[in-house]
C-alpha positions as CSV (number, residue, x, y, z in Angstrom):
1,X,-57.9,-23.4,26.0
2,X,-56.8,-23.6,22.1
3,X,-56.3,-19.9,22.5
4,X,-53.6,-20.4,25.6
5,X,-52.3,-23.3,23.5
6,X,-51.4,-20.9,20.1
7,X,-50.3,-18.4,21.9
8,X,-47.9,-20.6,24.1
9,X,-46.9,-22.5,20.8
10,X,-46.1,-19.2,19.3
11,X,-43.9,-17.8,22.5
12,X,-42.0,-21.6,22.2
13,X,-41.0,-21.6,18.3
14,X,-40.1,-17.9,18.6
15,X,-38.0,-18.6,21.7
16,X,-36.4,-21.5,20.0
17,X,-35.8,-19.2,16.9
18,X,-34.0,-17.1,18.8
19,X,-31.6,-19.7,20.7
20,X,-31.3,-21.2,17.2
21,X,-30.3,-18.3,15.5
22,X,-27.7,-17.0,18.4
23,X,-25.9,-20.6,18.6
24,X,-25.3,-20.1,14.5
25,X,-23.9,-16.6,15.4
26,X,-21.7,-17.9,17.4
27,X,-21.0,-21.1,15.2
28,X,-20.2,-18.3,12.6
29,X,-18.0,-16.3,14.6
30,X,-16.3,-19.3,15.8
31,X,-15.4,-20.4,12.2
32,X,-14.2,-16.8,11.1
33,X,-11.8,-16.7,13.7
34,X,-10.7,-20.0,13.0
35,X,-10.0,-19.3,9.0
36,X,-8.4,-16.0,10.1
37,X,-6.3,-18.1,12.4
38,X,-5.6,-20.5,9.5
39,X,-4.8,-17.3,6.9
40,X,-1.7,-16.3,9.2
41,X,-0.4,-19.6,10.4
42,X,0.0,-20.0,6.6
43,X,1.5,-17.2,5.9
44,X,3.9,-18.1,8.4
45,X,4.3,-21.6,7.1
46,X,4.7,-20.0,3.4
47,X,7.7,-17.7,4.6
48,X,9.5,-20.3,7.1
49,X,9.3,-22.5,4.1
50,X,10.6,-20.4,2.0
51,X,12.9,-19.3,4.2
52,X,14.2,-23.3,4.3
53,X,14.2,-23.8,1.2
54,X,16.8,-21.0,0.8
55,X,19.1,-21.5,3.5
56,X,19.3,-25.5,3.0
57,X,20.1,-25.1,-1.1
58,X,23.1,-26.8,-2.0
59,X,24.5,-24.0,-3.3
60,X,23.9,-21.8,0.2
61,X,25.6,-24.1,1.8
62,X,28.4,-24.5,0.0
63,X,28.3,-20.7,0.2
64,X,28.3,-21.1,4.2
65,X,30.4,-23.5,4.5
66,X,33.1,-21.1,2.8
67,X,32.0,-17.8,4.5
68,X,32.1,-19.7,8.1
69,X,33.7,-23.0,8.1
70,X,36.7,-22.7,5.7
71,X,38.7,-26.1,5.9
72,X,36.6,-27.5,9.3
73,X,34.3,-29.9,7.2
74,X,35.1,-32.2,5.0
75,X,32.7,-34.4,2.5
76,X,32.1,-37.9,2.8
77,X,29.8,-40.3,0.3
78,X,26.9,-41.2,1.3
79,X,27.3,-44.7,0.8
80,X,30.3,-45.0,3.9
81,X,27.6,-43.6,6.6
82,X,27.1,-45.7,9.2
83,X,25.1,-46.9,12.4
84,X,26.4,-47.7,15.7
85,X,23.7,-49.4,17.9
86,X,25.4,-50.2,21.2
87,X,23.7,-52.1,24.2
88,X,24.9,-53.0,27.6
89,X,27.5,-56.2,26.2
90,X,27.6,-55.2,22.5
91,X,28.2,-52.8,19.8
92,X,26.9,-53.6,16.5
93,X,27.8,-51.6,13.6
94,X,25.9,-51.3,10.2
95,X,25.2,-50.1,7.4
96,X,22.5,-47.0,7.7
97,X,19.3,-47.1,5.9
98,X,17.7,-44.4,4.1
99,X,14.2,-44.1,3.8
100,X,14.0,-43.7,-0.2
101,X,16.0,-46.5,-0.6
């Protein structure tokens, strides 16, 4: 009996080894395809924000606005923007709220 008992505790932890081992392979696996993932996603980000940070320069879009636009826009201050809210019997108008103000 103690013999059938060993040897079917030694088949169990090896079996369990084994399931063990081949759920961290794939737990491994899982996570390298993730980071790789995660490398070119930000990549991507890196170059769309540069690419952003480019285009939206005050001096590109001055540059822009001369190379496409000519005399279409005009500049207004900041301070005259406003908001229209308009519901069914009203229209209220106000002055607009930034949010680093």
């Amino acid at each position: 009996m103690k013999k059938f008992l060993s040897i079917f505790l030694i088949l169990f932890l090896i079996s369990f080894t084994a399931v063990i081992k081949n759920s961290t392979k794939r737990i491994d696996d899982e996570i390298f395809t993730t980071k790789e993932n995660i490398r070119g996603l930000r990549k991507d980000f890196e170059n769309i924000k540069l690419e952003y940070d480019y285009l939206s320069s005050a001096e590109k879009l001055i540059e822009f606005q001369d190379l496409y636009f000519s005399d279409e826009l005009i500049t207004k201050d900041i301070q005259n923007i406003m908001s229209i809210n308009e519901t069914i019997n009203n229209v209220k108008i106000k002055k607009f709220k930034f949010t680093n103000e």
